[in-house]
C-alpha positions as CSV (number, residue, x, y, z in Angstrom):
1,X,-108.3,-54.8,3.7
2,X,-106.6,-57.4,1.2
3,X,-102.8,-57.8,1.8
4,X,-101.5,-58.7,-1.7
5,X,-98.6,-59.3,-3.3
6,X,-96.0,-59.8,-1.0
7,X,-97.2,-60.7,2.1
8,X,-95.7,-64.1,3.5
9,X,-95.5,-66.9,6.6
10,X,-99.0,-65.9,7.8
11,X,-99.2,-66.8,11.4
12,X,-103.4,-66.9,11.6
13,X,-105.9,-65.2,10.0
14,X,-107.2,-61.2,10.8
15,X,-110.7,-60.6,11.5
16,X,-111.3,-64.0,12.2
17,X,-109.5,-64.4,15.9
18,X,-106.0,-65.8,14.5
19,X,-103.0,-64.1,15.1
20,X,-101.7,-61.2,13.1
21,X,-100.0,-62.0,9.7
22,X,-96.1,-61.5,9.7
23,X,-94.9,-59.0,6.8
24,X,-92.1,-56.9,6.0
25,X,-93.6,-54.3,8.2
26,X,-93.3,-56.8,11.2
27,X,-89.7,-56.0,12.4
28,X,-89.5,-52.3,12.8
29,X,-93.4,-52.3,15.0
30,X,-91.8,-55.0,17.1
31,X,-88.8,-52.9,18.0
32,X,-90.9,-49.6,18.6
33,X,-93.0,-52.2,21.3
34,X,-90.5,-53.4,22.4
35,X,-88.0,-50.5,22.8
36,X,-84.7,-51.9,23.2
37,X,-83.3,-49.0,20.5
38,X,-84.3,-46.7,18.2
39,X,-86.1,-47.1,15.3
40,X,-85.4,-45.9,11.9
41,X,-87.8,-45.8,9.0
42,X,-86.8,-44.9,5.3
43,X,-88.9,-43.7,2.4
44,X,-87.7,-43.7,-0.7
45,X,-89.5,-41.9,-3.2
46,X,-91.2,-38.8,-5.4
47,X,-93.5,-35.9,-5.3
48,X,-96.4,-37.8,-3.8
49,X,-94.7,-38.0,-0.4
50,X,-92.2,-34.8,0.0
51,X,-94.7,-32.6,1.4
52,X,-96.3,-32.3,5.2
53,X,-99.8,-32.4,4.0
54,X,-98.5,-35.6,2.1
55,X,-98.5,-39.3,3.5
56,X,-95.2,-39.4,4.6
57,X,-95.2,-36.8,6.8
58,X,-99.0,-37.6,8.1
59,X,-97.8,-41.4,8.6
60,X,-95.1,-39.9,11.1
61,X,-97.6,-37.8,12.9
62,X,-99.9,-40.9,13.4
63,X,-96.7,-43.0,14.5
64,X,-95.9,-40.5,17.5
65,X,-100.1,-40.5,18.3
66,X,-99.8,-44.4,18.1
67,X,-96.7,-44.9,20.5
68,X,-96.7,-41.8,22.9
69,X,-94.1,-43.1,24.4
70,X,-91.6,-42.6,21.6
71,X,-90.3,-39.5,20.3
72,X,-91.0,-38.9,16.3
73,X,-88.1,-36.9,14.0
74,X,-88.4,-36.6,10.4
75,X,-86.0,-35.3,8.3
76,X,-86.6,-34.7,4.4
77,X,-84.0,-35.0,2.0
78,X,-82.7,-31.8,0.9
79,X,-81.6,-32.5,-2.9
80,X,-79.8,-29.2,-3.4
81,X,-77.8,-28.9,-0.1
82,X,-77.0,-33.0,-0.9
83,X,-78.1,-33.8,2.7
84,X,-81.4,-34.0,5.1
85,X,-82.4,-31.1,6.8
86,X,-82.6,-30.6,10.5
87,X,-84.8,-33.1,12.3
88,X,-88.1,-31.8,12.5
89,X,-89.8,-33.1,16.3
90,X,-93.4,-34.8,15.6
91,X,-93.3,-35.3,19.3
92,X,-91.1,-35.4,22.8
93,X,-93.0,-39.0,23.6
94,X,-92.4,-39.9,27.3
95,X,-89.6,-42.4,27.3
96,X,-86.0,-42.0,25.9
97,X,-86.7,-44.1,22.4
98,X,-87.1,-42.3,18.9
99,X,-89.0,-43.2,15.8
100,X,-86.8,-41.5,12.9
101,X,-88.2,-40.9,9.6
102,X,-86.0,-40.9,6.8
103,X,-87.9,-39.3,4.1
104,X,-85.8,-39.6,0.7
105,X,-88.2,-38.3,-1.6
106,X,-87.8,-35.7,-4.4
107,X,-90.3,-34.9,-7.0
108,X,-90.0,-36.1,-10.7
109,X,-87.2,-38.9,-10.3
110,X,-87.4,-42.3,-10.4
111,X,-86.0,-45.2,-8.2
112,X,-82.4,-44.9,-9.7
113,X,-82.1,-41.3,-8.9
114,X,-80.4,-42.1,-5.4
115,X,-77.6,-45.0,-7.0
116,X,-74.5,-42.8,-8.0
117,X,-73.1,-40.0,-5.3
118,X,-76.1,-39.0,-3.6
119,X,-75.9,-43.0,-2.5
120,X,-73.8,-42.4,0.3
121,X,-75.2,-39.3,1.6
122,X,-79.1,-40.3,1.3
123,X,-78.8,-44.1,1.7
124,X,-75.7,-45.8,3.0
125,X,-74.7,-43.6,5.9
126,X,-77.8,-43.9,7.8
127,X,-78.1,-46.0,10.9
128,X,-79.6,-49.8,9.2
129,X,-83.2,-48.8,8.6
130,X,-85.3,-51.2,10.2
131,X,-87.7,-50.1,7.2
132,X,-87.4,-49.4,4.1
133,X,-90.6,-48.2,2.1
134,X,-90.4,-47.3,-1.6
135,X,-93.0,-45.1,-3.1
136,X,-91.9,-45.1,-7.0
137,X,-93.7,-45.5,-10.1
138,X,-95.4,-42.5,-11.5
139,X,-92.0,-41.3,-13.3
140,X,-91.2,-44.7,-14.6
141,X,-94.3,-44.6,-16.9
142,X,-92.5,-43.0,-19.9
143,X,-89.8,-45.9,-19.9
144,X,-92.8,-48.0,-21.2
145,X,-91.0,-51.2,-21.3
146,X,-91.3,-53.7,-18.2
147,X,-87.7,-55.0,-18.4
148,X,-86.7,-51.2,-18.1
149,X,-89.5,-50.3,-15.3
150,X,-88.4,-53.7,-13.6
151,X,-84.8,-53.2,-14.3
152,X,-85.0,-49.5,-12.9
153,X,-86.8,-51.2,-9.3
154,X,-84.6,-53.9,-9.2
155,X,-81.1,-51.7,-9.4
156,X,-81.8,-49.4,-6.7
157,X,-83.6,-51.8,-4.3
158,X,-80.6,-54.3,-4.4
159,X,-78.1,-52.0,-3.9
160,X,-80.0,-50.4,-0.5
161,X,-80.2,-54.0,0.4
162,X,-76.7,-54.9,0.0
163,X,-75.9,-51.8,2.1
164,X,-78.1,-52.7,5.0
165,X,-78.6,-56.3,4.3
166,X,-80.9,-56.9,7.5
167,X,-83.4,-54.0,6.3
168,X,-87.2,-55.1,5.5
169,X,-88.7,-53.9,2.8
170,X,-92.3,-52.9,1.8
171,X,-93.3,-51.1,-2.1
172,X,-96.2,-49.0,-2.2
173,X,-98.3,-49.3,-5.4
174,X,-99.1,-45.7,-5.3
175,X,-102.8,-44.4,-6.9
176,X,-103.9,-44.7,-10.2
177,X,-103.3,-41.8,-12.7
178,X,-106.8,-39.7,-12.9
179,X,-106.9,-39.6,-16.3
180,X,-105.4,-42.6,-17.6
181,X,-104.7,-45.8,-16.6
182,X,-100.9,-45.6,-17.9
183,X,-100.1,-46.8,-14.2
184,X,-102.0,-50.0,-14.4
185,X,-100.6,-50.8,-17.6
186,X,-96.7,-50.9,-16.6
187,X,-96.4,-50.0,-13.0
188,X,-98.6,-52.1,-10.8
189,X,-98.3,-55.3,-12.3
190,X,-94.4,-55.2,-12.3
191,X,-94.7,-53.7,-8.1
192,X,-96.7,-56.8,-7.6
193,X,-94.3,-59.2,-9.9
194,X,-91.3,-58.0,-8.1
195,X,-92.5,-58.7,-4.2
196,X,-93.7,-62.1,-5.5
197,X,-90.1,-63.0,-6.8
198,X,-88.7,-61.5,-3.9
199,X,-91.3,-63.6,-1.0
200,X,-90.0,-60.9,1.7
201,X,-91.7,-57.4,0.5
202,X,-95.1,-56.5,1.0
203,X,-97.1,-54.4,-1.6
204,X,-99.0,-51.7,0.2
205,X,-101.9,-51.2,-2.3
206,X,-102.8,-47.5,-2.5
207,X,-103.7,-48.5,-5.6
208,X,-106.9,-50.3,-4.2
209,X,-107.6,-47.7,-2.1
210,X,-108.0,-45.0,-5.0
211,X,-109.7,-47.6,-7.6
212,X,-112.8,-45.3,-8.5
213,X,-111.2,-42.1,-9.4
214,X,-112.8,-39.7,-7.3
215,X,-112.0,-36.1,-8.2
216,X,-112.3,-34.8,-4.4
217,X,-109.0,-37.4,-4.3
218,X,-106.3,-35.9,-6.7
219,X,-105.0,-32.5,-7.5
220,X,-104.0,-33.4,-11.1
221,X,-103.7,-36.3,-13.5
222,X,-100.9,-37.9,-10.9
223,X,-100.8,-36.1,-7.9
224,X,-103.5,-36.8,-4.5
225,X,-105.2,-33.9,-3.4
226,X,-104.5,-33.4,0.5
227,X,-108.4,-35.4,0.7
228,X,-106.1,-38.4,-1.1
229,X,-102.9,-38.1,0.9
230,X,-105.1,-38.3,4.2
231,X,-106.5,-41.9,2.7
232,X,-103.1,-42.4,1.4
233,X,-101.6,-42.0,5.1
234,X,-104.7,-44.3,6.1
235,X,-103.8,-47.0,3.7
236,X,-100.2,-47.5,4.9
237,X,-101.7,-47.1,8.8
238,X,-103.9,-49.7,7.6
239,X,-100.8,-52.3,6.8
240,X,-99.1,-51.2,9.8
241,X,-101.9,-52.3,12.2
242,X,-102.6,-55.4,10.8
243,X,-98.8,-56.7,11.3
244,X,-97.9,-58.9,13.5
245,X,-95.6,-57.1,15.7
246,X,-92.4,-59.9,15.2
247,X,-88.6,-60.5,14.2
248,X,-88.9,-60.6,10.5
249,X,-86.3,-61.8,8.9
250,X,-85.4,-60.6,5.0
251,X,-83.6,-62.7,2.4
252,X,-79.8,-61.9,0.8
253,X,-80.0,-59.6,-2.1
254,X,-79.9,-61.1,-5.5
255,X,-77.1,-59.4,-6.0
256,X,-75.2,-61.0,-3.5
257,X,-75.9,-64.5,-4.7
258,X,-74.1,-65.4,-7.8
259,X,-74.6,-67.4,-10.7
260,X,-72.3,-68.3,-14.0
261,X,-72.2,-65.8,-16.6
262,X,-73.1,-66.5,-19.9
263,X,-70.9,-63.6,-21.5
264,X,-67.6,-65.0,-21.7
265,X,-64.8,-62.6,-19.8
266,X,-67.9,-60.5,-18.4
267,X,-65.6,-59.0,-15.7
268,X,-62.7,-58.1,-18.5
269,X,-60.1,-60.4,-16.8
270,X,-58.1,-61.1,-20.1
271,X,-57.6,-58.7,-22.7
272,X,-56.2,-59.2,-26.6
273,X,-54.6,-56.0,-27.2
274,X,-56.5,-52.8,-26.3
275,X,-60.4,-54.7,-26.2
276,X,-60.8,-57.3,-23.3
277,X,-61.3,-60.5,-25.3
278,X,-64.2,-61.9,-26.6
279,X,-65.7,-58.3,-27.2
280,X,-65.6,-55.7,-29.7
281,X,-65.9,-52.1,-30.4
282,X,-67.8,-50.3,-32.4
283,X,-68.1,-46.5,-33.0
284,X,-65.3,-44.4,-34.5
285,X,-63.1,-42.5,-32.2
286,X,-64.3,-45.2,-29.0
287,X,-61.3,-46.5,-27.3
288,X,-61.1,-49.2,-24.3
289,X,-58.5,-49.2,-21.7
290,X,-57.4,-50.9,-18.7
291,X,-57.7,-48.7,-15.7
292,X,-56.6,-49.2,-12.7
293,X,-57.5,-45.7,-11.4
294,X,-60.8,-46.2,-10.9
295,X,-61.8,-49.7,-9.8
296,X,-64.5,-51.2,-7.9
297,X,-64.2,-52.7,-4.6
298,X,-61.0,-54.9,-4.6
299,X,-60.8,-55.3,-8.6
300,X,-57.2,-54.5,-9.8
301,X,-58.5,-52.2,-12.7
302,X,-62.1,-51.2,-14.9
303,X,-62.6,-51.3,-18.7
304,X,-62.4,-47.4,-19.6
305,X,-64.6,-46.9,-22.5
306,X,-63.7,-43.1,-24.7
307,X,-65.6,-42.0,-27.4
308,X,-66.4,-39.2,-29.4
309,X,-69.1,-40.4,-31.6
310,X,-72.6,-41.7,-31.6
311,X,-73.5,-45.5,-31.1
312,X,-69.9,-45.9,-29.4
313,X,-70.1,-49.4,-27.8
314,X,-68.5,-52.0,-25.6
315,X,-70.2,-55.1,-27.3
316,X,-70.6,-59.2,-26.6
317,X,-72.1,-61.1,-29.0
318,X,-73.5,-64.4,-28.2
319,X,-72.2,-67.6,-29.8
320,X,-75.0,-69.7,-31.6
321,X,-74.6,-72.2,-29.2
322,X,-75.7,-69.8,-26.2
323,X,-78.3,-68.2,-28.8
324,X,-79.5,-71.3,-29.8
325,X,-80.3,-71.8,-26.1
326,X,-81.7,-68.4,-25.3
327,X,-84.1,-68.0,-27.9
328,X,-87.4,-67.8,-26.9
329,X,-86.9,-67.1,-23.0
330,X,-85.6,-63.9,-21.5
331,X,-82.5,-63.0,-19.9
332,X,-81.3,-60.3,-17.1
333,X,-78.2,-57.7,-17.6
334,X,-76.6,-56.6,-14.4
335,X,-73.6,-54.3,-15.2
336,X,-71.2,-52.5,-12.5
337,X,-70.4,-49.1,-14.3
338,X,-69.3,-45.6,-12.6
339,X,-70.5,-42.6,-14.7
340,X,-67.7,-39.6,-13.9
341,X,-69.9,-36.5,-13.3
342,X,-70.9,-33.8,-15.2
343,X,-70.9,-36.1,-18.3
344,X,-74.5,-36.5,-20.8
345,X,-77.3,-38.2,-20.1
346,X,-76.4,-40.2,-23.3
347,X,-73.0,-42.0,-21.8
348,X,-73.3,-45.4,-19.8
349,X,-76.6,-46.7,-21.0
350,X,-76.7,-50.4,-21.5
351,X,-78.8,-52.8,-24.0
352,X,-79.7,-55.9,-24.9
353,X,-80.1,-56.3,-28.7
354,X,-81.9,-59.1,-30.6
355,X,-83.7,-59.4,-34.8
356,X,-86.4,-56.9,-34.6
357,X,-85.2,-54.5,-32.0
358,X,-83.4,-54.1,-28.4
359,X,-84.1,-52.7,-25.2
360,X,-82.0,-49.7,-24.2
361,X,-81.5,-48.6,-20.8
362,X,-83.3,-45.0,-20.3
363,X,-80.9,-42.2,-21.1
364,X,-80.7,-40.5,-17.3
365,X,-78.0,-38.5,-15.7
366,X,-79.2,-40.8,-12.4
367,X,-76.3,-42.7,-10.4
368,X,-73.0,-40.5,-11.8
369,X,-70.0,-40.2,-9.9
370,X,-70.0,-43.3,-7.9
371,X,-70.1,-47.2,-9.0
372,X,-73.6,-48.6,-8.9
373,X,-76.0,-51.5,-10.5
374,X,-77.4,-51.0,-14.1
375,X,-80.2,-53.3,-14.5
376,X,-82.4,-54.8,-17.4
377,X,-84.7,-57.2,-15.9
378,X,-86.7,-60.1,-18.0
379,X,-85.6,-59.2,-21.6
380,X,-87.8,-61.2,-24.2
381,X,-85.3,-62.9,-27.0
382,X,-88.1,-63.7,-29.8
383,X,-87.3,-67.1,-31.7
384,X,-86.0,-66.6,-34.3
385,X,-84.1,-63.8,-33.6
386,X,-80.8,-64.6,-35.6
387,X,-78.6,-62.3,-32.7
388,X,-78.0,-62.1,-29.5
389,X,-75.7,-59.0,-28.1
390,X,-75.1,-56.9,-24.9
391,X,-73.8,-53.5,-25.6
392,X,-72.2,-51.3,-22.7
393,X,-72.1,-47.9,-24.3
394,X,-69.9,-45.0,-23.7
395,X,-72.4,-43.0,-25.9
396,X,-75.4,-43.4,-27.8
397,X,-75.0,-40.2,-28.8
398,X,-71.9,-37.9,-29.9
399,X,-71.0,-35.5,-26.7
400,X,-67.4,-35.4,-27.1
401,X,-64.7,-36.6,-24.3
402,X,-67.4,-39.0,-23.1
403,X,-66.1,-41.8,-20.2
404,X,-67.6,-44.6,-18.3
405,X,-66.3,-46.9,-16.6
406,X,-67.4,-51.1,-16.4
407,X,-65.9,-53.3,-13.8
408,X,-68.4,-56.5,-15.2
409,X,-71.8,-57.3,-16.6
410,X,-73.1,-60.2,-16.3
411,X,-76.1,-62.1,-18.1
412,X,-78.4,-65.2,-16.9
413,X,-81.7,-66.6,-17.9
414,X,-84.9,-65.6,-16.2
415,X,-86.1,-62.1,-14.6
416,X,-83.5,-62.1,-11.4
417,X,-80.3,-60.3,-11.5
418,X,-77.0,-62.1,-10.2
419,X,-73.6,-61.5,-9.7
420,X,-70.8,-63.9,-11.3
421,X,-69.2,-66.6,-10.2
């Protein structure tokens, strides 16, 4: 079985009498053999995995076959009651440990789904996972843009990270469509992109494992028949053996490490009247405000952004010194914004806009009511392109008595998101 993308600090060679390699996976099989505590595994994902004849839940039942000594619970997210359900026993085991499956998945939502409210309930609570395995993809297709798919990853993963910083991570690259080959195109290459740039996530390559397209394997155009969840569950089994059972250590989040922003007065310090300085609005009936109501963390206030109109918009434009420079190379967004619920999918969307075009952020009602990470990873700026702006809407459409909040955004060459100085 080929490791790819991701794996890292290989300790020997398998198959060929040298130790196991170490990967992400590592940590949490060296605390189920060693049984000092618990052991806590989160998935994070979609309709491929929410069921028990799906590889989640087959996974767990090959855990508690594989370590008879440990008790198994899983517990599915329940998206309407807002919490898991009742632990369900896989097994008793024979000793006092427990291997708890987290399984956050819910069908037709991508990675972002769990950033606003739900975060707290679904993510940040839990004990530190000593796992964290996402199983995404198959709804980020119709973003068809890799800064968006990317972007979309890249916000939810760093914001599980900075809640349990000492987490290890693995991505699934889950099986191809049947019919098309839509997941190749945009979803594979940017799984395997990411856990390069990271160096500390291993790709599990479902993908591989489903690479002729046989019918006995899916029910539909993106969903595994029970046939493909058993060699789904085999896959990830697969990965699991062939780790070294190790301390593994994972690296800071991105979004912990900081780096100087190239918008001037990103995080709205200084304000000339009623628009924090050095940005503009446009859109009638949009109105900024200093709020000190709703504030992130130990920021004295937000920029409140009202509007009543379409194309309402928080907007930096770039200098042609710093356009001069960015042309040509691409450039990563990373805005803090809380979304007030109940509000349109429209409101809070950000973009980076250049000559020739812009790329939005997907209109979503994902991540409301709570502060969270907006992300556009690895924006192209063509040369030539005789603009450079990033635009924090309140609307790109007109739903009146619209409101988001921004505590900063922050821009910086290259694919990785950063925080600012």
């Amino acid at each position: 079985m080929g490791f790819g993308t991701g794996w890292w600090r290989k300790s020997g060679t398998p198959g060929f009498g040298g130790a196991l390699p170490l990967s992400s996976l590592s940590a949490a099989k060296y605390a189920i053999q060693q049984g000092a505590a618990d052991v806590n595994i989160l998935v994070i994902g979609d309709s491929t995995g929410n069921d028990t004849t799906e590889w989640v839940y087959l996974f767990a039942q090959w855990l508690e076959a594989e370590y008879p000594s440990h008790a198994v619970s899983y517990r599915l997210w329940n998206d309407g009651g807002n919490v898991y359900d009742a632990a369900v026993a896989i097994g008793t085991g024979t000793g006092s440990r427990t291997i708890r499956i987290w399984n956050a998945s819910v069908a037709g939502v991508r990675p972002a789904y769990f950033t606003g409210s739900k975060f707290a309930p679904a993510i940040s609570s839990l004990t530190t996972p000593d796992l964290v395995i996402w199983s995404h993809g198959k709804n980020n297709i119709s973003q068809a843009g890799f800064p968006l798919i990317r972007g979309d990853f890249l916000a939810a993963m760093e914001m599980v990270r900075q809640a349990h910083p000492t987490s290890a991570h693995a991505v699934i690259s889950q099986n191809p469509n049947r019919d098309d080959d839509d997941y190749l195109t945009w979803i594979d290459p940017t799984l395997r992109e990411i856990c390069a740039d990271r160096g500390d996530t291993t790709l599990i390559n479902v993908y591989g494992a489903f690479a002729g397209k046989a019918s006995s394997l899916y029910l539909d155009n993106l969903h595994p028949s029970d046939t493909g969840s058993a060699l789904w569950a085999s896959v990830v089994q697969g990965y699991w053996r062939q780790a070294a059972a190790s301390p593994f250590t994972s690296l800071a989040a991105w979004l912990n490490t900081q780096a100087t922003n190239l918008i001037t007065n990103g995080d709205f310090s200084t304000w000339t009247g009623a628009v924090p300085t050095g940005w503009t609005v446009t859109g009638s009936g949009t109105t900024t405000t200093k709020d000190t109501g709703e504030v992130d963390g130990a920021s004295p206030y937000s920029a409140r952004v009202n509007c009543t109109a379409a194309s309402s918009i928080l907007r930096f434009s770039a200098g042609a010194p710093l356009l001069a420079s960015l042309v040509g190379k691409t450039v990563t967004l990373a805005v803090r914004q809380k979304i007030p619920v109940a509000q349109a999918s429209t409101v809070g969307r950000i973009a980076v806009a250049y000559t020739g075009g812009a790329m939005t952020s997907s209109a979503s009602t994902y991540g409301q009511g709570a502060w969270r990470w907006l992300v556009l990873s690895g924006v192209a700026i063509p040369a030539g392109s005789a603009f450079l702006r990033c635009e924090l809407y309140g609307d790109s459409a007109a739903s009146a008595g619209s409101t988001v909040y921004y505590d900063r955004a922050i821009l910086v060459e290259g694919d990785i998101p950063r925080d600012m100085l």
